[in-house]
Every structure is written in C-alpha cells, then in structure tokens.
Backbone as a ProteinNet text record, in pm:
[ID]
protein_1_A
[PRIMARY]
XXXXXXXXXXXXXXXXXXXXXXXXXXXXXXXXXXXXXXXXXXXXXXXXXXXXXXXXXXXXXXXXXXXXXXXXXXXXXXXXXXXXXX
[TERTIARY]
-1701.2	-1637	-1742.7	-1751.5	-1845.9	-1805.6	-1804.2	-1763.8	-1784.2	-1803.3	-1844.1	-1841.7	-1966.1	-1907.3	-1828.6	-1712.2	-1650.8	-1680.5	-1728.1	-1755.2	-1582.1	-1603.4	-1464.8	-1493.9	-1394	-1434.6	-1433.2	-1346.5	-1285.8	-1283.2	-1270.8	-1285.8	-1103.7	-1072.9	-917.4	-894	-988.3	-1011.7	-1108.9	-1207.1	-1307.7	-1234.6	-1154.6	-1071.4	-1021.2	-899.6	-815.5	-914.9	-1030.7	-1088.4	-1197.1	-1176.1	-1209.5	-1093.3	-986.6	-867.2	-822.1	-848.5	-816.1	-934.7	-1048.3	-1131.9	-1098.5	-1082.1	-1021.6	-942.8	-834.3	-711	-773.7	-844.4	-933.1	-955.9	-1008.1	-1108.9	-1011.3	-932.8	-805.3	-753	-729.5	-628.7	-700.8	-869.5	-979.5	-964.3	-964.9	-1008	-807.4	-761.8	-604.3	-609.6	-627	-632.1	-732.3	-858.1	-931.8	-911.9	-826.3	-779.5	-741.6	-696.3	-677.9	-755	-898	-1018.9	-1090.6	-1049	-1160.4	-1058.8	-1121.5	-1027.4	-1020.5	-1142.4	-1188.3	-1102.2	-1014.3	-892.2	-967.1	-1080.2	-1194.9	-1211.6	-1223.8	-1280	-1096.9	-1039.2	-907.6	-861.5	-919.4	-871.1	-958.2	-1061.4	-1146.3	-1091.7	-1107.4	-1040.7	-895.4	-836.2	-659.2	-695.9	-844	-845.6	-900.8	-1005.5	-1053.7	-973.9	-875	-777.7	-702	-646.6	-563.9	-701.1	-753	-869.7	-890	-889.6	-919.5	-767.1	-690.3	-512.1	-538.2	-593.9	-606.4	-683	-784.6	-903.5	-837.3	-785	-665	-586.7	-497	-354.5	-444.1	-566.2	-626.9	-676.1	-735.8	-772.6	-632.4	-557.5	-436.1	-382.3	-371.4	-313.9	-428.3	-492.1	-652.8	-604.6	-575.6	-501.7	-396	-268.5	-191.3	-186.1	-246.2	-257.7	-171.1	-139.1	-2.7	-18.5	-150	-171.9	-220.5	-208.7	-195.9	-411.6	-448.5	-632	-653.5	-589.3	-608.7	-564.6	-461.9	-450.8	-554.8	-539.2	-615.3	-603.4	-485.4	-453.2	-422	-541.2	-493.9	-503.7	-370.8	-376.3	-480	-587.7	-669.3	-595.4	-649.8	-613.6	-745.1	-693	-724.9	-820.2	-949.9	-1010.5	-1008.2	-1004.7	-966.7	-1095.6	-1153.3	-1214.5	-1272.1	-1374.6	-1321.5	-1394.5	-1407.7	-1480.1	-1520	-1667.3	-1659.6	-1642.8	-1680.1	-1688.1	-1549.5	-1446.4	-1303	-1261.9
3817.4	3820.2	3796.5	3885.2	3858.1	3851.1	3746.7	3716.9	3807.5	3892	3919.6	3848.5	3830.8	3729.8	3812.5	3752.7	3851.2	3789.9	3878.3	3841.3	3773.2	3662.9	3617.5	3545.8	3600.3	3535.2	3435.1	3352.1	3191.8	3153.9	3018.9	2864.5	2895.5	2946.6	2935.5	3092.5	3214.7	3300.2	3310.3	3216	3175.9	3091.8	3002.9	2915.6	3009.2	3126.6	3215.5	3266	3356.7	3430.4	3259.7	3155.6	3105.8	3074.1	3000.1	2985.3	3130.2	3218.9	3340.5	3289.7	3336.1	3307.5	3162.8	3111.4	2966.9	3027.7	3090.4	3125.6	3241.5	3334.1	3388.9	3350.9	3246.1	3186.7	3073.4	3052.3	2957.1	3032.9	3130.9	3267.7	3300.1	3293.1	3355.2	3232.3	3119.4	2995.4	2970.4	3014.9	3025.5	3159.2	3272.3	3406.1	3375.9	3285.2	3272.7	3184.4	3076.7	3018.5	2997.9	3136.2	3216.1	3222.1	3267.3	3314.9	3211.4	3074.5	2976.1	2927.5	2815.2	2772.3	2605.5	2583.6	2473.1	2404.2	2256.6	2214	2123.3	2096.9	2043	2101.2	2265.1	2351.7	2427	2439.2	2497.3	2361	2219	2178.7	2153	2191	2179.7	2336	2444.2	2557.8	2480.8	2430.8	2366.6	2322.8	2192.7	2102.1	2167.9	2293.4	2293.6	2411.4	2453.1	2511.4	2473.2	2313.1	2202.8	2209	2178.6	2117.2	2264.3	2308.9	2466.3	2506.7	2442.8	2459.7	2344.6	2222.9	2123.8	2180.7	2271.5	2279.1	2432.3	2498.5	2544.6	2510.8	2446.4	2367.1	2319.5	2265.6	2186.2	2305	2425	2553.8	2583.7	2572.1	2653.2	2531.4	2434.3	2315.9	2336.6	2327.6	2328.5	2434.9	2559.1	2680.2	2639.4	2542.7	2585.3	2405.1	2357	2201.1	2127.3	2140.2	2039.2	1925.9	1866.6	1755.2	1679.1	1590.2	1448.5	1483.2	1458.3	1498.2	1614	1677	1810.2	1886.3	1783.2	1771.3	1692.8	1755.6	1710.3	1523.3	1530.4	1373.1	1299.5	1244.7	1125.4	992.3	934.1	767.8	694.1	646.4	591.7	390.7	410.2	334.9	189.8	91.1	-44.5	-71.9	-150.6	-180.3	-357.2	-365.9	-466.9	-572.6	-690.3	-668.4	-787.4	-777.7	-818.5	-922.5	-1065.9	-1156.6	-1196.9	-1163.2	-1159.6	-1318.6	-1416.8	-1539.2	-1574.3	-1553	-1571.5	-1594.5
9781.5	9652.1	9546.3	9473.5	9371.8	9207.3	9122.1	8998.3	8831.2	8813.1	8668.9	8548.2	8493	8399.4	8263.7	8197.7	8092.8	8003.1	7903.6	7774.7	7683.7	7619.7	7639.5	7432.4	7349.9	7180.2	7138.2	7249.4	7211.1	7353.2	7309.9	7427.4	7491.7	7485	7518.4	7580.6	7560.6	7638.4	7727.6	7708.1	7812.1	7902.5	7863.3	8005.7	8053.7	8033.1	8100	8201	8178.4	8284.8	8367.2	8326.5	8446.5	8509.7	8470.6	8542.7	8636.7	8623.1	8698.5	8804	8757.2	8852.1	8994.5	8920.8	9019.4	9137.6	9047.2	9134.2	9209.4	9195.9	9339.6	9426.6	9354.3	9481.6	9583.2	9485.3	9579.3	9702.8	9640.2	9715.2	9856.7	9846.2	9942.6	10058.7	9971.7	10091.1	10208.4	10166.9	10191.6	10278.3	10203.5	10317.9	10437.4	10391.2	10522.6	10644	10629.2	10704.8	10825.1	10841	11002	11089.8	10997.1	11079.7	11163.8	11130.2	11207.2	11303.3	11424.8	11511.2	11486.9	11393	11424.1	11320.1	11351.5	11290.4	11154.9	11110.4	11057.8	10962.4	10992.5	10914	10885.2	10894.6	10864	10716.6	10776.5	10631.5	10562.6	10590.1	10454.1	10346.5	10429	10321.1	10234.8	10329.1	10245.4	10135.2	10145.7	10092.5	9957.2	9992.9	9861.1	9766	9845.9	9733.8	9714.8	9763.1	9599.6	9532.3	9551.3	9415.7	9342.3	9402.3	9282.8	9215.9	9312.7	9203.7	9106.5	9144.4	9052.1	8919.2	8920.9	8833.2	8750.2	8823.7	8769.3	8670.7	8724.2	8582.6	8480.8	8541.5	8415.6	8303.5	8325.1	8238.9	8186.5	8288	8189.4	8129.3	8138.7	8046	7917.5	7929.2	7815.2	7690.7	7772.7	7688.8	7637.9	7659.1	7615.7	7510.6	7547.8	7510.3	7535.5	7729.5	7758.7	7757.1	7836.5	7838.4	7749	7744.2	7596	7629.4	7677.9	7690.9	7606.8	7615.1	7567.6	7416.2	7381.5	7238.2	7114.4	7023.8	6933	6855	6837.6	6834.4	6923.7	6988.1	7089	7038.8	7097.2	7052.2	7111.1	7091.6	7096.2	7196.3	7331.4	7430.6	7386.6	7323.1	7297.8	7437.1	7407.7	7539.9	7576.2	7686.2	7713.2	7745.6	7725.9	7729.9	7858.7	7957.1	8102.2	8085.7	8144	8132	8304.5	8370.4	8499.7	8542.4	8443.8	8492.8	8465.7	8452.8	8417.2	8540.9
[MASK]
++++++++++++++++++++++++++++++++++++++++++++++++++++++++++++++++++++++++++++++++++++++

C-alpha cells in the first residue's frame, strides 16, 4: 500500500485525507489477519487497528470540533498544587 501525499488548503482538509489515510491502513491490518497463524501476531494487527480507529475519531473530532480539546474555548483546569513532604 503506498500513500500519496494530497495537496490539502486548510488544517481541517489536511486532517480528512489523514483520517482517510488511518482508516486504510486500519482496514489493511484487519483484512490481514487471516494470513498469520501466530495468535501473538493476529493481535498485534487487532491491536493496532483500535489505535488507528482511536487516531481516527481523533482527526475526525479535530474537523468537526467535538471534543472539548478541540474547541477553541477551553475552561482552563485550576492546578493543584502537590506537596511531596505532605
């Protein structure tokens, strides 16, 4: 499988063709699955296409600004502050 890079005008059309891209490559490690015997190597493919569904939602959340990270006004989380000799 080989990638092209697309010329893309904005940060929010540059996420889409990587989020596609993701989902390729999710799709590849899932179709290949079959091919090995070894139960080791069958979940490492599983494993790394959650993480590429994970890296996924996160491009398409980015696009659409679902997540509170990903919006422009975030409430700013107070720090606490730790005292080790406490």
């Amino acid at each position: 499988m080989e990638f092209l890079q697309i010329p893309s005008h904005s940060q929010v059309e540059h996420a889409r063709n990587i989020e596609d891209i993701l989902s390729s490559l999710k799709s590849l490690c899932r179709s290949e699955i079959y091919l090995f015997q070894d139960p080791k190597a069958k979940a490492l493919l599983e494993t790394s296409a959650e993480v590429l569904g994970g890296l996924e939602k996160a491009f398409h959340d980015y696009q659409l600004k679902n997540a509170d990270v990903w919006k422009d006004e975030v409430e700013e989380i107070p720090q606490k502050s730790i005292d080790p000799w406490d």
